[in-house]
Structures are given as structure tokens and as C-alpha cells.
N, C-alpha and C positions, 0 to 999 in steps of 0.2 A: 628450169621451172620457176623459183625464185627464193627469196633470203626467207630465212627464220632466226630470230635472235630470242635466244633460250634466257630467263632471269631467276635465277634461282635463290630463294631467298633464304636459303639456310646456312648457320654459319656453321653445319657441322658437313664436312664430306663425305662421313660413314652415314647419311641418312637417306631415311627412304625418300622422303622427298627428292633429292638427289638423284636418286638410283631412277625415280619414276621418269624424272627431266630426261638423264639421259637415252630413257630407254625410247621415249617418245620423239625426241630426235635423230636418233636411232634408225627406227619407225619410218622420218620424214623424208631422211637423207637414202632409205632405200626406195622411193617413190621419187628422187631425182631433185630434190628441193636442196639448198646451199643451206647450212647448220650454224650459227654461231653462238658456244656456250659463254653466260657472263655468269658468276658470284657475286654473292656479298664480298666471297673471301679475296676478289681480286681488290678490292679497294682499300687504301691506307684505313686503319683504324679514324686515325686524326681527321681524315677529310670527312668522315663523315658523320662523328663525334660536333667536328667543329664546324662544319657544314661551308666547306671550302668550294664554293662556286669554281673557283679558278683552276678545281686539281684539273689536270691533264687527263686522269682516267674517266673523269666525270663527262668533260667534253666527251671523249672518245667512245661513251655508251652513247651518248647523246644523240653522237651521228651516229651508231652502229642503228641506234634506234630507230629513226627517224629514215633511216636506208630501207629500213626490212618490210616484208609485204608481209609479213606477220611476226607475232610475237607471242612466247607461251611464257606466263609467269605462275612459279612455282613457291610454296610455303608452307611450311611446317604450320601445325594451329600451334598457337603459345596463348595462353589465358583467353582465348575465344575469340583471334584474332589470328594476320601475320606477324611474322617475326620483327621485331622491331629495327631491327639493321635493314628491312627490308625498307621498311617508311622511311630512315635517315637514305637512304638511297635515292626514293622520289619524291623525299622533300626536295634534293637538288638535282633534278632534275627538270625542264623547260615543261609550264604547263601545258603545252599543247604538241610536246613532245611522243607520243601517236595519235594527234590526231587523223582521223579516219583512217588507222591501223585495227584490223581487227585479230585481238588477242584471245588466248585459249586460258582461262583463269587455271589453276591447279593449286588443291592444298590436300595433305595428307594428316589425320589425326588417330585420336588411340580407338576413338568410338562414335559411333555415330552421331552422339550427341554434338557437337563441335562440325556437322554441315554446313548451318545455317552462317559460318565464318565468311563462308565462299560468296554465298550473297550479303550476307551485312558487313563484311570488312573488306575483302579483297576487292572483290568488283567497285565497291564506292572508293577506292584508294584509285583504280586505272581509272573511273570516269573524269577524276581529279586532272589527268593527262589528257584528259578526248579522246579514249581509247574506246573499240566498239566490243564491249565484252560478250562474247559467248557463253552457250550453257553454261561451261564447264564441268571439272572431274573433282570430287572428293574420293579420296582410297583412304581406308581405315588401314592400321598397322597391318591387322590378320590375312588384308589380301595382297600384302606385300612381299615377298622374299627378302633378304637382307642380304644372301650370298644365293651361287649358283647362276645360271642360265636362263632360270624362270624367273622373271620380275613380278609379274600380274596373276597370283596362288589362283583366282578366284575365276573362273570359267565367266561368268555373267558379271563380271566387273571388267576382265579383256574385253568382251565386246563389246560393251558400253564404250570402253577406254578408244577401239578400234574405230568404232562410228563414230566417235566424236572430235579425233582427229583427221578422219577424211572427211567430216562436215568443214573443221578449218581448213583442212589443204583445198579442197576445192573454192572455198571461201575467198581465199589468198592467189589462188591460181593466177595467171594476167589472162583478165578476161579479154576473149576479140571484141573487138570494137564495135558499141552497138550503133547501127543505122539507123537515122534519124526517119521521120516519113519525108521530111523534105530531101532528102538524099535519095530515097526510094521512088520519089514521083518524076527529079529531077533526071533520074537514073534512067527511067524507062522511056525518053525521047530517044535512047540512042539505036 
């Protein structure tokens, strides 16, 4: 079907942010799509403290990024925004590193209050990239599990969560090839 590279921008791995990432990947990789999960927490502190263009891990998202037919980035609200390990992440990264990738925004807070993150922080942080931002999902804590089998408590926040990731996988899909008209007129001499 094709790649997905997951960003998840929390630097704690008990959280729900977290738990939503993978569950959404999850999700993708049983509709046949290739899953690749990234962290804050995979990257050196230093590199991204110090904003090491050269780290090796930096590269290596760079291309994973730049490989994938989509991309979901995920984060915690911290003061009515993402997390800030998340921005030392694509401050070094290539600005046009998705370009014409369209990605699935995701941030999870304690209250509704803290939506409006998803449009005035996150999406302006991937357009910075050229990335083609989708609705996206906010989940408030209450509709999240923390343990157990059920990730998504909230009946009408699953299905939100369900349509809005087959809006991206279809999105992402490799489209056939559209026929031009001059293909179609050329076409029918034969």
C-alpha cells in the first residue's frame, strides 16, 4: 500500500499521546500500509539541545521522511502549544522536508480548551516544512485509556478518529495514473 512515518512528539512513553500514535498505526498497518514509529526519545539530548545538523539520526528521519507517502505527527499540548523537544526536532530538519507529503496533525490535552493548539501551533509548525496538513484529531485525556485494550473511551471520538484516518490513508494511497485528454483522444485512433 505504502509507508507511514509516525512523529511523536512526547518525551514521556507512558503517555497518551503516545498510546493514540500507536494505536493509529496500529489501525494503518492492518489496512496493509508499512508503519515507521520515530520519538523525540530516539534522538541524543545534545543534538537537539545543540541543534547538530550533522547528527546521523537527524539525517536518517530526514530520509525516512522524505521516503513516506504520509506522515502522522503527534503531541502533547504543553502551554497551548507542542512540546518543545518537538520544534528542536524541526528546527533541524530540511525546510521542505514534506514537501507535498500530506500529514495527519494529532495533539492530545487535558480539556477542550487547548484545541485551538492544533490549528494555531501545530499545523503552522508542518507548513514550515511544506507539508499538506489535514483536519486533524484532538483527544482530551477523558477519551483516552491509559491501560487496557481500549485506547479511544469515547464512542463518537473513535469514529471521528476512524474517518479521519481513512480520509488520510486514502489520501496517501498511490493513486493510478490520471489520463491526460491528450492520451484519451490519442488513445482512441487505435
Amino acid at each position: 500500500m505504502g509507508r507511514i512515518v509516525i512523529v511523536s512528539g512526547s518525551p514521556s512513553s507512558l503517555s497518551r499521546s503516545e498510546r493514540i500514535l500507536y494505536y493509529l498505526g496500529d489501525l494503518a498497518m492492518q489496512e496493509g500500509f508499512s508503519v515507521h514509529h520515530v520519538s523525540v526519545k530516539d534522538f541524543d539530548a545534545e543534538d537537539l539541545l545543540f541543534a547538530n545538523f550533522n547528527s546521523s539520526k537527524i539525517k536518517e528521519i530526514s530520509v525516512e521522511l522524505q521516503k513516506a507517502d504520509g506522515v502522522i505527527v503527534g503531541s502533547p499540548v504543553y502551554k497551548a502549544s507542542y512540546s518543545g523537544v518537538l520544534k528542536a526536532l524541526f528546527d533541524l530538519l530540511p525546510q521542505d522536508v514534506l514537501q507535498d507529503t500530506f500529514v495527519l496533525p494529532v495533539m492530545t490535552g487535558g480539556s477542550s480548551s487547548h484545541l485551538l493548539a492544533l490549528d494555531y501551533a501545530l499545523k503552522p509548525l508542518l507548513a514550515t516544512v511544506k507539508a499538506h496538513s489535514l483536519k486533524g484529531l484532538y483527544f482530551q485525556d477523558s477519551e483516552i485509556s491509559k491501560t487496557g485494550s481500549e485506547v479511544i473511551i469515547d464512542n463518537v471520538m473513535l469514529n471521528r478518529t476512524k474517518k479521519q484516518l481513512n480520509y488520510f490513508m486514502r489520501k496517501i494511497s498511490v493513486d493510478v495514473p490520471v489520463i491526460s485528454e491528450k492520451d484519451v483522444v490519442s488513445a482512441s485512433h487505435y
